[in-house]
DONUBA-404093 format. One record per residue: chain; residue in one letter; residue number from 1; x, y, z of N, C-alpha, C in turn. Coordinates in Angstrom, 3 decimals, padded with zeros to 6 digits. Example, Ala and Ser with C-alpha at 12.3 -4.5 7.8 and 13.67 -1.06 7.14 Angstrom:
2
+------+--------+-------+----------+----------+----------+----------+----------+----------+----------+----------+----------+
: loti : lumvex : lolum :     n.px :     n.py :     n.pz :    ca.px :    ca.py :    ca.pz :     c.px :     c.py :     c.pz :
+------+--------+-------+----------+----------+----------+----------+----------+----------+----------+----------+----------+
:    A :      A :     1 :  013.190 : -005.690 :  007.800 :  012.300 : -004.500 :  007.800 :  013.200 : -003.300 :  007.800 :
:    A :      S :     2 :  012.850 : -002.250 :  007.080 :  013.670 : -001.060 :  007.140 :  012.900 :  000.030 :  007.870 :
+------+--------+-------+----------+----------+----------+----------+----------+----------+----------+----------+----------+
This chain:
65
+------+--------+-------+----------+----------+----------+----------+----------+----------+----------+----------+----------+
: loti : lumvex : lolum :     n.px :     n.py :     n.pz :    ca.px :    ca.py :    ca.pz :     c.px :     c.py :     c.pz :
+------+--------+-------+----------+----------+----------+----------+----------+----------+----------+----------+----------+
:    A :      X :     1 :  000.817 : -001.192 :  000.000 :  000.000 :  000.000 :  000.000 :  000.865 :  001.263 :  000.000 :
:    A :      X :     2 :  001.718 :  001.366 :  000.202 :  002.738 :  002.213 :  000.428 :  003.076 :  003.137 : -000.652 :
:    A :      X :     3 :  003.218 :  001.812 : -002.013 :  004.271 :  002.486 : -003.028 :  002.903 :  003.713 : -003.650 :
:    A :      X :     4 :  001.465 :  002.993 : -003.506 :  000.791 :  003.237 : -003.687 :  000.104 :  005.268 : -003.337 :
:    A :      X :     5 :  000.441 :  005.319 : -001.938 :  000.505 :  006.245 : -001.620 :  002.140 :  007.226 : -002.445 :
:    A :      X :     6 :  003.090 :  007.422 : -002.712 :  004.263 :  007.865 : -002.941 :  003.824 :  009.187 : -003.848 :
:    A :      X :     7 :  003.063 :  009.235 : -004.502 :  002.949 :  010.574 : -005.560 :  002.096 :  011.591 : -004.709 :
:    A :      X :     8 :  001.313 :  011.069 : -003.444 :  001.254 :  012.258 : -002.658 :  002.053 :  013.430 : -002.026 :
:    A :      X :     9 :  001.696 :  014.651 : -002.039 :  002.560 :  016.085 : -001.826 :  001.896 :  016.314 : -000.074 :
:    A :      X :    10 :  003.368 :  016.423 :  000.382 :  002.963 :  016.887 :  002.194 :  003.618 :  018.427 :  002.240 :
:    A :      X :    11 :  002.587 :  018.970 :  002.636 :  003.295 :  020.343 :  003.047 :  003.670 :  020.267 :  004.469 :
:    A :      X :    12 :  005.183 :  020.961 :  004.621 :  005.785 :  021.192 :  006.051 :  006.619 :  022.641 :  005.631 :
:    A :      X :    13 :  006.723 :  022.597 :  007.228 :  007.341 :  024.560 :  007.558 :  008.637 :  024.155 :  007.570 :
:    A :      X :    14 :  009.838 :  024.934 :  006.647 :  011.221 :  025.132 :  007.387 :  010.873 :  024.911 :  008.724 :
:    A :      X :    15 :  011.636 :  024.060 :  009.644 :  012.198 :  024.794 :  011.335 :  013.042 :  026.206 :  011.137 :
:    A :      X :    16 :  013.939 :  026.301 :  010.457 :  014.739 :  027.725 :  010.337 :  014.378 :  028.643 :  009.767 :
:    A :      X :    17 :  013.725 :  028.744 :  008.413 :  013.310 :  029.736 :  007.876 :  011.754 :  030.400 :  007.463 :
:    A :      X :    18 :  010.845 :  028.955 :  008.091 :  009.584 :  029.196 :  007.880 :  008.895 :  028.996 :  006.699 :
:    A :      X :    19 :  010.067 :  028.728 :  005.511 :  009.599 :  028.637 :  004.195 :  008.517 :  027.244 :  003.991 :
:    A :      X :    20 :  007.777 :  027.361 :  003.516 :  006.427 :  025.893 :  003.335 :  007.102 :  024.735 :  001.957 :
:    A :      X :    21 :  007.888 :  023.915 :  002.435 :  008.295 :  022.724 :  001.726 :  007.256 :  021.392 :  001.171 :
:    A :      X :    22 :  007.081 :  021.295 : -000.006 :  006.146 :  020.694 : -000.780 :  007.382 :  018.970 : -000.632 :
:    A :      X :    23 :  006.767 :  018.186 :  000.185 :  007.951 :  016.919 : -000.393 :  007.148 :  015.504 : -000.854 :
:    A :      X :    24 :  007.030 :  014.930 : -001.575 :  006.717 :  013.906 : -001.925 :  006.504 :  012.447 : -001.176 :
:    A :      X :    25 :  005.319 :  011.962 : -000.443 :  005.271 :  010.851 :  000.375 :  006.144 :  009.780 :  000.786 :
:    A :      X :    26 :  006.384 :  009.825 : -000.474 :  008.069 :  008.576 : -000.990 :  009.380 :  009.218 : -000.031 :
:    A :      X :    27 :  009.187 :  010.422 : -000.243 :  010.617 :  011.215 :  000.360 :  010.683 :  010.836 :  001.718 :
:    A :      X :    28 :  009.057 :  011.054 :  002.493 :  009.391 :  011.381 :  003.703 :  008.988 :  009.316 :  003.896 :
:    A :      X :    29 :  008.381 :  008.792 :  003.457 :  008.494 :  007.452 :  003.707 :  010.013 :  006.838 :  003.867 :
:    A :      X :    30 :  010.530 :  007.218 :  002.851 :  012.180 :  006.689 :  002.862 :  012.955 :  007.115 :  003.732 :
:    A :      X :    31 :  012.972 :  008.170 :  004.246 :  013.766 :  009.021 :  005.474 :  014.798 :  010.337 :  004.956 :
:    A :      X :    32 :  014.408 :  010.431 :  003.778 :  015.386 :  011.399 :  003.021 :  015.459 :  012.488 :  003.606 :
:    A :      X :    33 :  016.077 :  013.156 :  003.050 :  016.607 :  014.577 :  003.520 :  016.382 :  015.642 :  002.228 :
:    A :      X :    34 :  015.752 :  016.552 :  002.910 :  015.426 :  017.668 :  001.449 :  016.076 :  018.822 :  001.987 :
:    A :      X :    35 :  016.438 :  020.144 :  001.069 :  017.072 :  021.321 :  000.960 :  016.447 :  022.093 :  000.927 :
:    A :      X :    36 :  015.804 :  023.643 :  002.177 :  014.948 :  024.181 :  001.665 :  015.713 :  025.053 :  000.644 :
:    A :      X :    37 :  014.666 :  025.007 : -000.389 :  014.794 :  026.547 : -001.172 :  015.211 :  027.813 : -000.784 :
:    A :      X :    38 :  014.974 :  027.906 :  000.907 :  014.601 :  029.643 :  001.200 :  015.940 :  029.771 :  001.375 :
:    A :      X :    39 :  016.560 :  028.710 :  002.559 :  017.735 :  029.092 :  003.195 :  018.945 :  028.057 :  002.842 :
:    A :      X :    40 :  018.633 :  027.100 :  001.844 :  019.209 :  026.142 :  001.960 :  020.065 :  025.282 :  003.085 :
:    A :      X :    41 :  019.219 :  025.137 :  004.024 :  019.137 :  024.366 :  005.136 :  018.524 :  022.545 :  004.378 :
:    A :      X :    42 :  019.570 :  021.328 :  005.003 :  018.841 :  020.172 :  004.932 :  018.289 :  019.827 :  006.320 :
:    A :      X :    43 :  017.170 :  019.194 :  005.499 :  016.298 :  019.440 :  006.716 :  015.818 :  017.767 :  006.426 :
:    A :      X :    44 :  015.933 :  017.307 :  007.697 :  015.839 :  015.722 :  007.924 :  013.634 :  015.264 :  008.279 :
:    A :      X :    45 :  013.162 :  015.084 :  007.701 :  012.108 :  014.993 :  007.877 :  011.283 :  014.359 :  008.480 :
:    A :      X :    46 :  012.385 :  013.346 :  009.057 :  011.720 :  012.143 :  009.874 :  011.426 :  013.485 :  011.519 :
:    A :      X :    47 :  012.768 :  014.035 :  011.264 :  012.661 :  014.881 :  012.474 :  012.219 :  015.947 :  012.467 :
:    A :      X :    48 :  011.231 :  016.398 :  011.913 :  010.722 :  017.784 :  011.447 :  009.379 :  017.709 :  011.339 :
:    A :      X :    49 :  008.746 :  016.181 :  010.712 :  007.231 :  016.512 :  010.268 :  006.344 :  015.650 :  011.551 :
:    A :      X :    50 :  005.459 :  015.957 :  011.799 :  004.906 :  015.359 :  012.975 :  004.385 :  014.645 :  012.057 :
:    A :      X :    51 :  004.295 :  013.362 :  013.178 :  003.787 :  012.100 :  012.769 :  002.271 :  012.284 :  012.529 :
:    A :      X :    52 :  001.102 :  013.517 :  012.824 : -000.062 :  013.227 :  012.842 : -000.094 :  013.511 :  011.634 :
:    A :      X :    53 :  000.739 :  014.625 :  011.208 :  000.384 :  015.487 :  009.632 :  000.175 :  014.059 :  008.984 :
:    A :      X :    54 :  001.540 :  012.860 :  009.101 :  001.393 :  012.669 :  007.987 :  000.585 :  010.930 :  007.956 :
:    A :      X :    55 : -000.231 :  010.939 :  009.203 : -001.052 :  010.223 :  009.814 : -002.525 :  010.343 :  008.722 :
:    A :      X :    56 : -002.790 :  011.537 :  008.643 : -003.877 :  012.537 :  008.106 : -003.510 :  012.529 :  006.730 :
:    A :      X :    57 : -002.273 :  012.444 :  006.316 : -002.150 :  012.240 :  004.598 : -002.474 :  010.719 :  004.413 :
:    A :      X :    58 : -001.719 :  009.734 :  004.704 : -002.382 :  008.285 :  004.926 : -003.602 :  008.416 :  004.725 :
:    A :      X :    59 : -004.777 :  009.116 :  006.358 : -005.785 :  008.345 :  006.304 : -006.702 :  009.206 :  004.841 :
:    A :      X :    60 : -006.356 :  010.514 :  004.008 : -006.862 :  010.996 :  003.586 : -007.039 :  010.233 :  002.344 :
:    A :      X :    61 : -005.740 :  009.957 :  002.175 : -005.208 :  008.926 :  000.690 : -006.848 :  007.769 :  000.860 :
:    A :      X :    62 : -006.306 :  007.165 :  002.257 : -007.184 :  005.852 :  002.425 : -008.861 :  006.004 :  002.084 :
:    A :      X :    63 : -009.233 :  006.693 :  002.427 : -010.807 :  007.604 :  002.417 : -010.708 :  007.915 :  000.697 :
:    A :      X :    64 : -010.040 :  007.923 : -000.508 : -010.311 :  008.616 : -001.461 : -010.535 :  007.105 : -002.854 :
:    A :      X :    65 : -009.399 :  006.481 : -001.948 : -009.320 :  004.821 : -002.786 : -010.473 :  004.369 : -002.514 :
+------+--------+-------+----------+----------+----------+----------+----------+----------+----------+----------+----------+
């Protein structure tokens, strides 16, 4: 079900610069690390996005299938 979800878009805040980062389900499923745009800060996402946000992308995905 997973790979399934991957082309979903999660929005999260810089921690440093506040800028709103668009990252791809896959990204933050895998544990990657993205660059913001604003400040070019990498920003580790496992440690950045709360687990409910992306609790709520799951169950939203799940509700649409």
């Amino acid at each position: 079900m997973a790979n399934e979800l991957d082309d979903i878009r999660a929005s999260t805040d810089c921690p440093v610069c506040g800028r709103e980062l668009n990252v791809a389900y896959r990204t933050l499923r895998l544990g990657r690390t993205v660059e913001c745009q604003g400040c070019g800060e990498t920003i580790k996402l496992e440690d950045h996005t709360p687990i409910a946000a992306m609790q709520r992308l799951i169950d939203d995905a799940s509700d649409d299938g």
